[in-house]
Structures are given as C-alpha cells and as structure tokens.
Backbone as JSON Lines, residues from 0, in Angstrom:
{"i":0,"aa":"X","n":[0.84,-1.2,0.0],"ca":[0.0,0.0,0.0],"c":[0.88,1.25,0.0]}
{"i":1,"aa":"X","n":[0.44,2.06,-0.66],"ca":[1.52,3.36,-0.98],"c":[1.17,4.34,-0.06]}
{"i":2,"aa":"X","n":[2.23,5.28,0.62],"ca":[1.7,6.31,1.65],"c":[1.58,7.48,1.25]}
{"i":3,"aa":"X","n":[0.59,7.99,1.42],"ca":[0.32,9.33,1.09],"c":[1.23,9.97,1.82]}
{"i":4,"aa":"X","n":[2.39,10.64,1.15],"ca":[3.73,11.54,1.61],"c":[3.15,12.92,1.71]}
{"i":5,"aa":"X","n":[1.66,13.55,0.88],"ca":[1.4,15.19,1.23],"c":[0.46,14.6,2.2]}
{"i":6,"aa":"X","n":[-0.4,14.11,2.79],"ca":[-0.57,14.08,3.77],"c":[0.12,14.35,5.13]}
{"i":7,"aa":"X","n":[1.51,13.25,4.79],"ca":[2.61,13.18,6.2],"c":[2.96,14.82,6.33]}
{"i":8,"aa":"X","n":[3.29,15.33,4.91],"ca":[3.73,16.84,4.71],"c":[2.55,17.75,5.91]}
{"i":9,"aa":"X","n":[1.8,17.39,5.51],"ca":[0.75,18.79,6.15],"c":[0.55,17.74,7.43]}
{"i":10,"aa":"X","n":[0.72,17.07,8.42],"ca":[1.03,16.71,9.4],"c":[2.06,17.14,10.33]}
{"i":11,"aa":"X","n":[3.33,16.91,9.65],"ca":[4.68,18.29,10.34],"c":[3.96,19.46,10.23]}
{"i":12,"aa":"X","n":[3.94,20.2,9.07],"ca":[3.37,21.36,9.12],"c":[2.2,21.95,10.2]}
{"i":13,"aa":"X","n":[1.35,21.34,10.33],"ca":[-0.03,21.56,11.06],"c":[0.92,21.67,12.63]}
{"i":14,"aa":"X","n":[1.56,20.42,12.99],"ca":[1.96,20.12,14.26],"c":[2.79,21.36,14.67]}
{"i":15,"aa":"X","n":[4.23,21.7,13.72],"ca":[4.61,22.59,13.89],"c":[4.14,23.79,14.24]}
{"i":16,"aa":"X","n":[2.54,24.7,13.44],"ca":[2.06,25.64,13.07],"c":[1.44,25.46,15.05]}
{"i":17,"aa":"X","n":[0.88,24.41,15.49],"ca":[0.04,24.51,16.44],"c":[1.04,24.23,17.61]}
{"i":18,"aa":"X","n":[2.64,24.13,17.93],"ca":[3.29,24.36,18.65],"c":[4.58,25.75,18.62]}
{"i":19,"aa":"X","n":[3.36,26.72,17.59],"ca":[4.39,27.94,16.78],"c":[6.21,27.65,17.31]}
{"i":20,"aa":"X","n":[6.33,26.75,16.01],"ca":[8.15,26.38,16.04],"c":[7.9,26.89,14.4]}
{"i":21,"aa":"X","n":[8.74,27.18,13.66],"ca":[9.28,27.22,12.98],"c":[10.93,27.12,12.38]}
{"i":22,"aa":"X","n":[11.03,25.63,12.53],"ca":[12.42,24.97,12.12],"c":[12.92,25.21,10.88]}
{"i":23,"aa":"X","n":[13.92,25.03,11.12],"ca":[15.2,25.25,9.83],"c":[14.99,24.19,8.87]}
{"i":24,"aa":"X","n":[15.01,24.51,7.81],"ca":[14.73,23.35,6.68],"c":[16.05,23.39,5.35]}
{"i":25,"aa":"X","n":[17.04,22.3,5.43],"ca":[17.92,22.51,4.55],"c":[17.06,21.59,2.97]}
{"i":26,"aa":"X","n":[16.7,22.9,1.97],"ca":[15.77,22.26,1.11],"c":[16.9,22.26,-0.1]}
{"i":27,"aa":"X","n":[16.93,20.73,-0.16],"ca":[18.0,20.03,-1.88],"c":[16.77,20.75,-2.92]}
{"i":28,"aa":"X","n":[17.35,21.63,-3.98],"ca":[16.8,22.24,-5.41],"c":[17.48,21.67,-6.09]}
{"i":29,"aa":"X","n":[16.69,21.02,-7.48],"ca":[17.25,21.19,-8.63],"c":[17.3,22.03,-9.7]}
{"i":30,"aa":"X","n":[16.44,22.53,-9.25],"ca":[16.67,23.98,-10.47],"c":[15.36,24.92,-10.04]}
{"i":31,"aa":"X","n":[15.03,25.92,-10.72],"ca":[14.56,27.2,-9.77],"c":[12.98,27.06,-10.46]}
{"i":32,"aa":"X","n":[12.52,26.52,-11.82],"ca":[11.32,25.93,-11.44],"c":[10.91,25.23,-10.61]}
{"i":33,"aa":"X","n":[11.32,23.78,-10.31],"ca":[10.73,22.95,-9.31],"c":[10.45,23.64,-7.67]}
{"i":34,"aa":"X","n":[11.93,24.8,-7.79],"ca":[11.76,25.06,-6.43],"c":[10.83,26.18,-5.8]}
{"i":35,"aa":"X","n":[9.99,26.63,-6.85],"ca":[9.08,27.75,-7.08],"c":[8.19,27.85,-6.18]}
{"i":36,"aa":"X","n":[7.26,26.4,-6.35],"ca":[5.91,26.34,-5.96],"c":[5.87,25.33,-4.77]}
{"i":37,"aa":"X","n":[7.32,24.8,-4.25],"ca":[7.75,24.16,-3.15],"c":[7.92,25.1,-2.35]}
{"i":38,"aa":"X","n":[8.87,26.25,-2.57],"ca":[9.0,27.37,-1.78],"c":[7.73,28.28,-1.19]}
{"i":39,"aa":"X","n":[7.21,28.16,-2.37],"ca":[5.64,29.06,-1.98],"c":[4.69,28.4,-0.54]}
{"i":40,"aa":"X","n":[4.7,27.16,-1.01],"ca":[4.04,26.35,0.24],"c":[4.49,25.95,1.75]}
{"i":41,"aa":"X","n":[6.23,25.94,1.34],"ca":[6.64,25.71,2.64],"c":[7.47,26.84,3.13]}
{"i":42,"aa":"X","n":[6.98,28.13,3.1],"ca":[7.44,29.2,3.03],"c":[6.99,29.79,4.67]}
{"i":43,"aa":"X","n":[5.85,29.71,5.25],"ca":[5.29,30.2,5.91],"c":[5.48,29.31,7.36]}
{"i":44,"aa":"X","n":[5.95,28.05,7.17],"ca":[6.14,27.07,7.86],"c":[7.56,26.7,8.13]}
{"i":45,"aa":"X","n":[8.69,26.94,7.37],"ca":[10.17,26.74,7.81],"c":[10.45,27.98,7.84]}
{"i":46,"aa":"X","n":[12.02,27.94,8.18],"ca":[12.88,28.79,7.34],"c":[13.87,27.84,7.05]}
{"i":47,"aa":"X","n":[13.85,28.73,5.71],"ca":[14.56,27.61,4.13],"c":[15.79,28.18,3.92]}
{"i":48,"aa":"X","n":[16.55,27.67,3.85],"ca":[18.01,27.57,3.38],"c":[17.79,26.48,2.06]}
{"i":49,"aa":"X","n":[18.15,26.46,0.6],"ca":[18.38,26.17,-0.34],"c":[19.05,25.6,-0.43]}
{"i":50,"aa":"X","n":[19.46,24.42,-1.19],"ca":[21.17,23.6,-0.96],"c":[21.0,23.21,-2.48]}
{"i":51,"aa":"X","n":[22.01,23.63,-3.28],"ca":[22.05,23.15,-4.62],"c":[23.25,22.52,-4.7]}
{"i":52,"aa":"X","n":[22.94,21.07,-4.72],"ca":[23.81,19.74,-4.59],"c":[23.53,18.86,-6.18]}
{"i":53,"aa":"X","n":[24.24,19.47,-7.17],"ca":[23.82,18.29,-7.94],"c":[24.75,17.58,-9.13]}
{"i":54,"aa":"X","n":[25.56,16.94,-8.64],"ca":[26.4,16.58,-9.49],"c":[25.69,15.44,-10.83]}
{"i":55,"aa":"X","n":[24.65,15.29,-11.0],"ca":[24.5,14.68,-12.05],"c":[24.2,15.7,-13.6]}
{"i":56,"aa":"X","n":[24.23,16.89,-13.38],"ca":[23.36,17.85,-14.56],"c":[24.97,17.72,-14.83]}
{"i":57,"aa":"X","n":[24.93,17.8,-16.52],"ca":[26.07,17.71,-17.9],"c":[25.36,18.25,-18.92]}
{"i":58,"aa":"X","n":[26.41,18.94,-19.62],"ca":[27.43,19.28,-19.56],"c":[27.99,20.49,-18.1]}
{"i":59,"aa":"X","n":[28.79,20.78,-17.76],"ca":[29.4,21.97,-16.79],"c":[28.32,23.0,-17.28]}
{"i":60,"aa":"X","n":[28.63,23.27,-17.84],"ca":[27.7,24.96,-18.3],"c":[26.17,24.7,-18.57]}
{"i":61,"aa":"X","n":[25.3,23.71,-18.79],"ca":[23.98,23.58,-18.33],"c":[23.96,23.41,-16.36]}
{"i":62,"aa":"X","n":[24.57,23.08,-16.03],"ca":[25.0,23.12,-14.41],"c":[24.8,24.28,-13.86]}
{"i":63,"aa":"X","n":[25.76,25.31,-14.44],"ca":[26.04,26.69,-13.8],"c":[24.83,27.35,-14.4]}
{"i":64,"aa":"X","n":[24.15,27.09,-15.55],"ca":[22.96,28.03,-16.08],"c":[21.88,27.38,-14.82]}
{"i":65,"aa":"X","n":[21.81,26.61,-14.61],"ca":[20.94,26.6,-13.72],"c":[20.81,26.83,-12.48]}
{"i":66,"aa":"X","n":[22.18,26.88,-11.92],"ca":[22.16,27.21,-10.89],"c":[22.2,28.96,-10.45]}
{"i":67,"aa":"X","n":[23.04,29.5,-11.59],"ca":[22.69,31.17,-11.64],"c":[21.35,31.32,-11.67]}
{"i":68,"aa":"X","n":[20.1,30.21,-12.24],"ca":[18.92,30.62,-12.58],"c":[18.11,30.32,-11.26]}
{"i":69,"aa":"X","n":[18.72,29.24,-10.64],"ca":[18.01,29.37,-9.02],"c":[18.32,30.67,-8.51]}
{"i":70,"aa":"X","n":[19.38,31.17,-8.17],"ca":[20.18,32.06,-7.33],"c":[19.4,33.6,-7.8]}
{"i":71,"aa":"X","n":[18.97,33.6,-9.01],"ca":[18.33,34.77,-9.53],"c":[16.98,34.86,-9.01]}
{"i":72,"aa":"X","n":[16.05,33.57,-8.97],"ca":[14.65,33.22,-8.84],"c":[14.46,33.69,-7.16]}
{"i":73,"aa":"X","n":[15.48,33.13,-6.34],"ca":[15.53,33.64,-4.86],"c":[15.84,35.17,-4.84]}
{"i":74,"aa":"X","n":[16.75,35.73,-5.4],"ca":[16.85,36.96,-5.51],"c":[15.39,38.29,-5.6]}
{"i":75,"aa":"X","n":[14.81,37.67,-6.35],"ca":[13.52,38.3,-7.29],"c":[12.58,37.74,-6.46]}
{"i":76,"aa":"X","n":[12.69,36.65,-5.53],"ca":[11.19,36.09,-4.67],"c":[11.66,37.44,-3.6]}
{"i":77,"aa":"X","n":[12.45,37.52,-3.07],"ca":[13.56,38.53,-1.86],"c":[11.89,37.9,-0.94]}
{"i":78,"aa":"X","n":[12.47,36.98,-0.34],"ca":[11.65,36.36,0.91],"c":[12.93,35.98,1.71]}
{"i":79,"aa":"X","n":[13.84,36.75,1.61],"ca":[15.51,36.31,2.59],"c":[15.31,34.53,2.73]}
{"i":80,"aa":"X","n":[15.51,34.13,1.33],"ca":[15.7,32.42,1.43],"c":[17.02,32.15,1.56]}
{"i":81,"aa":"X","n":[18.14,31.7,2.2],"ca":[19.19,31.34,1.95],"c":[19.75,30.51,1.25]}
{"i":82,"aa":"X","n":[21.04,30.83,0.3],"ca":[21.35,29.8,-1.05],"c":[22.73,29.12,-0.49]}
{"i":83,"aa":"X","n":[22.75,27.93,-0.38],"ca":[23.97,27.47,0.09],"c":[24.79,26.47,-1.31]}
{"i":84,"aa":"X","n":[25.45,26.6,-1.7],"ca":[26.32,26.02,-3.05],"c":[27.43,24.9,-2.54]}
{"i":85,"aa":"X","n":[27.46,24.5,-3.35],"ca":[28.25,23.07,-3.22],"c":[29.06,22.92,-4.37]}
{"i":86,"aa":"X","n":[30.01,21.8,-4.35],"ca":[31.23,21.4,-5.45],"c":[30.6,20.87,-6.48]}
{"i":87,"aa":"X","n":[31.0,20.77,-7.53],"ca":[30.17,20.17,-8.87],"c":[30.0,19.01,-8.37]}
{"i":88,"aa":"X","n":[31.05,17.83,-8.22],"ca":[31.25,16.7,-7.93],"c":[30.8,15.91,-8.9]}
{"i":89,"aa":"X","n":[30.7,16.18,-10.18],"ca":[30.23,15.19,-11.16],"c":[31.1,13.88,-10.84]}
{"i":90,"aa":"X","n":[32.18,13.61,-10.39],"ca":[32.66,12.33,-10.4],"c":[31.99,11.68,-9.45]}
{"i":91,"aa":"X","n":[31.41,12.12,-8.38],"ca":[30.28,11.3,-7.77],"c":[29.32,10.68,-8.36]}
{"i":92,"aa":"X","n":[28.67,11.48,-9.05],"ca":[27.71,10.73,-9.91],"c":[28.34,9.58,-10.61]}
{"i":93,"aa":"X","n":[29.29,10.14,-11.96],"ca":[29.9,8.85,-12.74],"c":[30.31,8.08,-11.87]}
{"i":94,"aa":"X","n":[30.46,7.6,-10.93],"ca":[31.27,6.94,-9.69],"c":[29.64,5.79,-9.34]}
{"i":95,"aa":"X","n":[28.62,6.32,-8.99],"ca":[27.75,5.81,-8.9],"c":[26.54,5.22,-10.1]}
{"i":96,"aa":"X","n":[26.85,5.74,-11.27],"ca":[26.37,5.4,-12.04],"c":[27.11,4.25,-12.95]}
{"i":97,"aa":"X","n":[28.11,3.92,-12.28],"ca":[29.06,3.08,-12.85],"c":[28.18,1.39,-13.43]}
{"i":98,"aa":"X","n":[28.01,0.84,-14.5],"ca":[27.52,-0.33,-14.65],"c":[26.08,-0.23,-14.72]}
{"i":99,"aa":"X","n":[25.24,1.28,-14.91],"ca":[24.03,1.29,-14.75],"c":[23.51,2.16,-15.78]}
{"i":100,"aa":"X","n":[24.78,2.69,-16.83],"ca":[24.8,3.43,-17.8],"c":[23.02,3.4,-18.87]}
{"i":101,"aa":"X","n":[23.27,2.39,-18.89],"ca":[22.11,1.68,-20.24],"c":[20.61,1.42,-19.37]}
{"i":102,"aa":"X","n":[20.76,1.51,-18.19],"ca":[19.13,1.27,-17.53],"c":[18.47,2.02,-18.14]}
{"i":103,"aa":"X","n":[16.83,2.16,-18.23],"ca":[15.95,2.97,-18.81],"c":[15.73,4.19,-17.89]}
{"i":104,"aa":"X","n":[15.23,5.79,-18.22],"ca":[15.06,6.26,-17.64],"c":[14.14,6.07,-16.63]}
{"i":105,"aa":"X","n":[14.54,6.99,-15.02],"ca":[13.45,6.99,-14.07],"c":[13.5,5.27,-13.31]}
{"i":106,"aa":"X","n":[14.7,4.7,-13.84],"ca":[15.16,3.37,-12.92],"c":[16.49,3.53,-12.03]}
{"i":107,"aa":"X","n":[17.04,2.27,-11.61],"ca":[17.97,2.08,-10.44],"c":[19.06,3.34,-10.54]}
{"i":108,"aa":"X","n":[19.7,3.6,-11.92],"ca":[20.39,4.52,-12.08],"c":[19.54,5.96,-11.72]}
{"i":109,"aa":"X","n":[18.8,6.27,-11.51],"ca":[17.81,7.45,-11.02],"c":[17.5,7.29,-9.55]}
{"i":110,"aa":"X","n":[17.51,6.42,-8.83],"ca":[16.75,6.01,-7.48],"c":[18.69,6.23,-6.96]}
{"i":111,"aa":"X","n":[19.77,5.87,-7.59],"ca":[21.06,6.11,-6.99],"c":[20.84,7.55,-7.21]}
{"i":112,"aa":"X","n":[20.36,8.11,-7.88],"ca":[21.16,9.41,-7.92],"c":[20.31,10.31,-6.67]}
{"i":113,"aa":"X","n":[19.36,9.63,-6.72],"ca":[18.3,10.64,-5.64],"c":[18.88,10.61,-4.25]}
{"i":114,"aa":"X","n":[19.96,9.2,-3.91],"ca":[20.09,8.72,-2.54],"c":[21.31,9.13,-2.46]}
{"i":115,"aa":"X","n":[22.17,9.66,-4.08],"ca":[23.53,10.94,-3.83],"c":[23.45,11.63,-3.56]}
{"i":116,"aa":"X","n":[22.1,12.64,-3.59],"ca":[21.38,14.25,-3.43],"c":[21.49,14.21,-1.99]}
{"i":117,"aa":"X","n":[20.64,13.13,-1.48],"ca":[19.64,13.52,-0.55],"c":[20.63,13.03,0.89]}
{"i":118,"aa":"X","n":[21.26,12.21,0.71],"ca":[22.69,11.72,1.34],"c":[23.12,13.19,1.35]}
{"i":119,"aa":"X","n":[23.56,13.75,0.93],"ca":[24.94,15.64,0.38],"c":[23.83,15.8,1.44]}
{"i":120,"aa":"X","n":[22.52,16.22,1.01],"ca":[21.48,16.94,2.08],"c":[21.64,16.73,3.27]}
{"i":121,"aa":"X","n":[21.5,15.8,3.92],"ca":[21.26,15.05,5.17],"c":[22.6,15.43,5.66]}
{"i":122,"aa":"X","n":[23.43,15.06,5.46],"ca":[24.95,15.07,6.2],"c":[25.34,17.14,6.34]}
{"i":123,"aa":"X","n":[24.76,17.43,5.31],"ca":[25.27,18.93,5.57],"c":[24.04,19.41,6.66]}
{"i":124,"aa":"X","n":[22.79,18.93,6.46],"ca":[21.74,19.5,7.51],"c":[22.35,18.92,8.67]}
{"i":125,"aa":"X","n":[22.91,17.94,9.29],"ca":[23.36,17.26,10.4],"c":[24.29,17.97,10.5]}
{"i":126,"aa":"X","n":[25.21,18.41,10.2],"ca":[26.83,19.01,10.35],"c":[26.35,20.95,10.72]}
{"i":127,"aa":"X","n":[25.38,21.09,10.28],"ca":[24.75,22.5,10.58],"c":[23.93,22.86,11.37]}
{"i":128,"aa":"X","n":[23.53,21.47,12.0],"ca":[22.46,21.67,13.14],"c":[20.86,22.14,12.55]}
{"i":129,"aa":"X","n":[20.43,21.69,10.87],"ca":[19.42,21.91,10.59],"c":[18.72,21.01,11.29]}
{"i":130,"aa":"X","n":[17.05,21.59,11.29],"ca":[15.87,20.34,11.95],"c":[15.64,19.79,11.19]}
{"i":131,"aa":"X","n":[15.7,20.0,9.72],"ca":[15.08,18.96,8.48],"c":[16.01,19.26,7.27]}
{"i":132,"aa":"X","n":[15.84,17.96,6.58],"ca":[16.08,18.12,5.06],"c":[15.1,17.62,4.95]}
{"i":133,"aa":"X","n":[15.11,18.33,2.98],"ca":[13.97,17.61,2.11],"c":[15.03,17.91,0.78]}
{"i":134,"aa":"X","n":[13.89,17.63,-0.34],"ca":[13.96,18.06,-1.47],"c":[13.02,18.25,-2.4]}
{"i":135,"aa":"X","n":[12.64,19.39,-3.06],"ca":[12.32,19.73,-4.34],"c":[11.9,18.44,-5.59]}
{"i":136,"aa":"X","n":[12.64,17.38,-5.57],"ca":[12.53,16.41,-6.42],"c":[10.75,15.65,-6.93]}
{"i":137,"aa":"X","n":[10.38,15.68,-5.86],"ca":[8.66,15.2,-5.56],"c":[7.92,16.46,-6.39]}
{"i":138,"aa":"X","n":[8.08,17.19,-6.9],"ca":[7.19,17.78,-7.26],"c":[7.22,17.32,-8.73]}
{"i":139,"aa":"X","n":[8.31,16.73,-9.21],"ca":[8.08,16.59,-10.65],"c":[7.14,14.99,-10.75]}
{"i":140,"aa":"X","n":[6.6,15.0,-11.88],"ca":[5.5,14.09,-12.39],"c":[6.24,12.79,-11.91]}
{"i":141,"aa":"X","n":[7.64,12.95,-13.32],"ca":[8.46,12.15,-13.71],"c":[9.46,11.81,-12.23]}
{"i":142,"aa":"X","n":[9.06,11.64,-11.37],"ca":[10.13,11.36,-10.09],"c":[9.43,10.64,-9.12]}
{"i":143,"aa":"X","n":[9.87,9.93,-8.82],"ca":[8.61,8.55,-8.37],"c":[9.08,8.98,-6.57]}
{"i":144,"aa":"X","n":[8.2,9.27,-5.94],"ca":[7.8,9.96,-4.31],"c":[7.72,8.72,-3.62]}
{"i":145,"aa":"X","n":[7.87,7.56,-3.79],"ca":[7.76,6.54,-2.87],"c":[9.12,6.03,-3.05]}
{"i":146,"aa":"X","n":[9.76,5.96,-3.88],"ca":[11.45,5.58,-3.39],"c":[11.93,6.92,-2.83]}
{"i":147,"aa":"X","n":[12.22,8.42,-3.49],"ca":[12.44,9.19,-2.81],"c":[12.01,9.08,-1.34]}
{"i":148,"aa":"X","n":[10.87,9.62,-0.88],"ca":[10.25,9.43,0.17],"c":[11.08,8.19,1.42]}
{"i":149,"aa":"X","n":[11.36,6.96,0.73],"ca":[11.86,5.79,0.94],"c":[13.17,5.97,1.63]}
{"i":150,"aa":"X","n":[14.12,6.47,0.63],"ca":[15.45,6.91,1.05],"c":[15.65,8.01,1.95]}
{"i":151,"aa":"X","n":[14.6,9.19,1.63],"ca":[14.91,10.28,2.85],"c":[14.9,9.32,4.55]}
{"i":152,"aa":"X","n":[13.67,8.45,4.58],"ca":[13.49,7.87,5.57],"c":[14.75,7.07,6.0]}
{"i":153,"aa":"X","n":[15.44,6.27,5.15],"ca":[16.57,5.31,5.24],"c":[17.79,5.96,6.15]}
{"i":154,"aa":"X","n":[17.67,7.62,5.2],"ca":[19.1,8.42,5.47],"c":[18.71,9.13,7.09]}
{"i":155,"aa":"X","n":[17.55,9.51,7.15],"ca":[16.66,9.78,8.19],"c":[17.38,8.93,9.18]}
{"i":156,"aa":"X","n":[17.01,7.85,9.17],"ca":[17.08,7.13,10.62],"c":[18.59,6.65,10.49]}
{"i":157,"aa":"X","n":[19.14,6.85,9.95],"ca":[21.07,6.52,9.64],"c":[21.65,7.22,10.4]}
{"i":158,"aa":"X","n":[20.9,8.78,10.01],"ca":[22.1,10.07,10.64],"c":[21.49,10.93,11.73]}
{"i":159,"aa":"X","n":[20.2,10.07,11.9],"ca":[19.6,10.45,13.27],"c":[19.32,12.4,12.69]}
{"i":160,"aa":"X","n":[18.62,12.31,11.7],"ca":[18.14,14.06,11.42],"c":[16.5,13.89,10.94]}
{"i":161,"aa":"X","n":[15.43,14.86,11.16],"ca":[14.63,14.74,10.52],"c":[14.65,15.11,8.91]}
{"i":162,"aa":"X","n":[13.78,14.16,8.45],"ca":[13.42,13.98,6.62],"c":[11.96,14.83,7.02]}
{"i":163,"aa":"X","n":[12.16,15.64,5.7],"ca":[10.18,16.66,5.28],"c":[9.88,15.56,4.53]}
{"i":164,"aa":"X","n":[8.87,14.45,4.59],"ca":[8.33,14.1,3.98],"c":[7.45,14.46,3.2]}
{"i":165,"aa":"X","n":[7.16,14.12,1.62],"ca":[6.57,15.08,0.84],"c":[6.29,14.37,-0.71]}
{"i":166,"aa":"X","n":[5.1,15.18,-0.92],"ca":[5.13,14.64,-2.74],"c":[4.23,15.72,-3.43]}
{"i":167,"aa":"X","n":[5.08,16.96,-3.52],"ca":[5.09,18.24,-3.62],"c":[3.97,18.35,-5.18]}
{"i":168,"aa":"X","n":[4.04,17.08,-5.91],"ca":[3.41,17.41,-7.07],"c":[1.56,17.4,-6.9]}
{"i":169,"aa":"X","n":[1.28,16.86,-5.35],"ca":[-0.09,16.67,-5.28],"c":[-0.58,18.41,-5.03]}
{"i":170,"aa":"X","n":[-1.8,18.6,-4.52],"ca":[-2.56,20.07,-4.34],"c":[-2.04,20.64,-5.36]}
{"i":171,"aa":"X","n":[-1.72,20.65,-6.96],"ca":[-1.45,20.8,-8.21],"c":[-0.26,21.4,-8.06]}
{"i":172,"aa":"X","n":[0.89,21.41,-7.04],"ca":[1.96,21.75,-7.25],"c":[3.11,22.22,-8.52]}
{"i":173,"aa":"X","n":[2.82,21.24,-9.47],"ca":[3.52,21.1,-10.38],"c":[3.1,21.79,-11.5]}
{"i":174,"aa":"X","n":[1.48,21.99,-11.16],"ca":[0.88,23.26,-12.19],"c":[1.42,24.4,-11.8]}
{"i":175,"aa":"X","n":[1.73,24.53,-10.78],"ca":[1.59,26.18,-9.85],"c":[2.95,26.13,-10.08]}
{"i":176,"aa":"X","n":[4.07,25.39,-10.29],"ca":[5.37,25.74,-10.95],"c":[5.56,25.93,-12.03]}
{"i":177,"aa":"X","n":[4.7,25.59,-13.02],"ca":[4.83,26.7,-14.25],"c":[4.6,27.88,-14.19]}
{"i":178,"aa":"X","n":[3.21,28.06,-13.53],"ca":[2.5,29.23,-13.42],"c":[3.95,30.0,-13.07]}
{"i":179,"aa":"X","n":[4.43,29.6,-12.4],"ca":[5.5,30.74,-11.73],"c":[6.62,30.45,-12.08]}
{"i":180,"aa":"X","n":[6.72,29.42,-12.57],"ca":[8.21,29.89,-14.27],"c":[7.72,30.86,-15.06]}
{"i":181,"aa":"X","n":[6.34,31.06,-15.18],"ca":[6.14,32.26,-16.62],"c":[6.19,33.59,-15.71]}
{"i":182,"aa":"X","n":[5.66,33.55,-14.48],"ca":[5.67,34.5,-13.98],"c":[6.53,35.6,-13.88]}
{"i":183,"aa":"X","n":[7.7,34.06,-13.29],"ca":[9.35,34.92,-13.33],"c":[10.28,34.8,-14.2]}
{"i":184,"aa":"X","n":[9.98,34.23,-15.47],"ca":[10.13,33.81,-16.29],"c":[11.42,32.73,-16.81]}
{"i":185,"aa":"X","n":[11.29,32.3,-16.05],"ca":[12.16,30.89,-15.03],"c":[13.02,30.38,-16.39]}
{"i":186,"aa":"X","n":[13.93,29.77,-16.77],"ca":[14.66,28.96,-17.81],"c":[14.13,27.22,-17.21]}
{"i":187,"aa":"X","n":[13.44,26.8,-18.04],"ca":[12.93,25.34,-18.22],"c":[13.2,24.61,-18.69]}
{"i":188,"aa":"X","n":[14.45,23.43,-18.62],"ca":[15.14,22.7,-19.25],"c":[14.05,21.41,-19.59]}
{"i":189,"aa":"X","n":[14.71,20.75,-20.57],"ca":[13.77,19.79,-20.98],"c":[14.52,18.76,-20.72]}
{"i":190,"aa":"X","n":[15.21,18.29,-20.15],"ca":[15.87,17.25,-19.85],"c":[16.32,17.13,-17.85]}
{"i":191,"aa":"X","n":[16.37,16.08,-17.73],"ca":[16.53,16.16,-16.38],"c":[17.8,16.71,-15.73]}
{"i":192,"aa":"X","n":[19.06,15.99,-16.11],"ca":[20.05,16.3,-16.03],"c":[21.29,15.94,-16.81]}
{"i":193,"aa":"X","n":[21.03,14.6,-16.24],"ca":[22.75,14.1,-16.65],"c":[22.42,13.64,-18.56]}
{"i":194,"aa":"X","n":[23.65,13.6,-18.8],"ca":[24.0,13.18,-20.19],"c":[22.68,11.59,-20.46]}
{"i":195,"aa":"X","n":[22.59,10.95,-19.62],"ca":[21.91,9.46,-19.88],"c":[20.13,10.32,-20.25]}
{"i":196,"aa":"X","n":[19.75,11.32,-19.31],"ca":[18.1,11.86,-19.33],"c":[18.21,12.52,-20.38]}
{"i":197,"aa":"X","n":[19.43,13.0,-21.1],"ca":[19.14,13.93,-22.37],"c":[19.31,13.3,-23.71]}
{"i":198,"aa":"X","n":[20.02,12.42,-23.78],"ca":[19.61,10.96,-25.04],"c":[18.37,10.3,-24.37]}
{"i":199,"aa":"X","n":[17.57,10.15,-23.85],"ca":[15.8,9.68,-23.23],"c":[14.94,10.5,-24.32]}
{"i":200,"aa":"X","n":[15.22,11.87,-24.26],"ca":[14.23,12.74,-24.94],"c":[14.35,12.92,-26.49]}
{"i":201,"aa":"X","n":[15.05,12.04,-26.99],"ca":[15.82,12.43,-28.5],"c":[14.97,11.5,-29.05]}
C-alpha cells in the first residue's frame, strides 16, 4: 500500500504551526522551477536555506545556467531564502552510475542518484544543526515519491536528522510551478540532467 507523503507533509506542518516552532529546513533544489511552488508552500512554515547539490546535470555549463537561474529566482522572490552552493562533484555521480549506464530512464540509475542528493542533504543539515532536510525532487511528475520518500526515511534514521516528507506534485503543485516559471520567467530545461536523461528525450 503506498503512503500518502502530502498528507505526512501537512502533518509536520499543522503540528509545527500549532506548537508555533518554525524549524530550519535545509531544502536540496534542482533547479529554480521545481523550487518555485515548493517554496511558496513551505514558506510560511520553515525557514529555508536552499542547498544546490547536484552533481548529475552535464554538460558543466547547463549546471552553472541553472544554478545562476536558481540564485536569480531567490533573488527576485527577496523572501531572505538562503542559497547554500556546493562542489560540482560530477565524479560522484559517474562513480555511482558506474555499470548502470544503459538502464531505462526513471530506474535504479535514477533512485542512486536521488540517494547521492539527498545523502549531500542530510549530512550537511546534520553538520549544521538543521531540523530537516527535504527536497524539491517530488514535485516533478516524472520522479517517483515513494522511493524518494523511501530513502529520505533510510538516510533519516542513519544520521539520526529529521526527513520533510513530501510529494510536492499533489494540491497541483507542479501546475503552480509553471505558473510561476512564466511569472518569473524561469529557464525550463527539458531534460533532467545528466547526459543518460538527455539521449531519453531524443
């Protein structure tokens, strides 16, 4: 049976809201659409620090376009979100994608890369004394919320930190991130990241 993850979401939230805490949330982005209409919702309920961890986006310079394009999108929200940056580390990825080259998209080679993200997340929210990680990733269609979801929990109870449980694409999330790519007129890649998601779409 599959768990409703926006449920669990508006459960922290509610609990939080009715013991007025508002905890630190180190939130993994992949790029400044997805993180649009994630930000909007969990805006009023954390405070967000940003963590752009992503060594799987290729070539280098689709990397840095996107990440200037988060860094701009926070700029222009000016809701004082904090942007915290990280090393490319693409050899992490190739390191983990090793022997998994040829899987189909949105398989094992995708479920590793989510548990590279969200792993970077977890260990820097622990080392900083955040109350939570999450990530941005759940809001897309194409990103399956029950292994994500799965692994936050795994890394969760590993490193002893709380996971935001979440599947950001339900209450039309994922509509309301376009809406506000056109708004701000966001750069929308059509490919996920790495070199393997951009031969998928060809």
């Amino acid at each position: 049976m599959k768990t409703n993850y926006n449920i669990e979401l508006e459960k922290i939230m509610k609990d939080n809201l009715e013991k007025k805490l508002r905890p630190t949330l180190l939130l993994h982005t992949c790029c400044a659409p997805c993180s649009s209409s994630v930000i909007e919702r969990l805006y009023e309920y954390f405070d967000i620090t940003v963590f752009y961890y992503n060594p799987n986006i290729e070539p280098y310079e689709e990397y840095i376009k996107r990440k200037e394009e988060q860094k701009r999108f926070l700029s222009e929200l000016n809701k004082n979100i904090k942007f915290m940056d990280c090393d490319y580390e693409n050899e992490e990825f190739k390191r983990i994608s090793k022997g998994l080259e040829d899987l189909p998209e949105g398989g094992h080679r995708c479920h590793e890369c989510y548990k590279l993200r969200l792993l970077k997340t977890a260990q820097k929210a622990k080392e900083q004394s955040f109350n939570y990680f999450g990530t941005t990733l759940t809001v897309s269609p194409y990103k399956n919320s029950q292994i994500l979801n799965a692994l936050g929990h795994e890394i969760s109870e590993k490193l002893n930190i709380k996971y935001l449980y979440s599947d950001f694409k339900k209450k039309e999330g994922y509509k309301r991130s376009i809406e506000l790519s056109k708004e701000y007129n966001l750069y929308r890649q059509d490919y996920c990241g790495c070199s393997y998601s951009k031969e998928y779409i060809k």
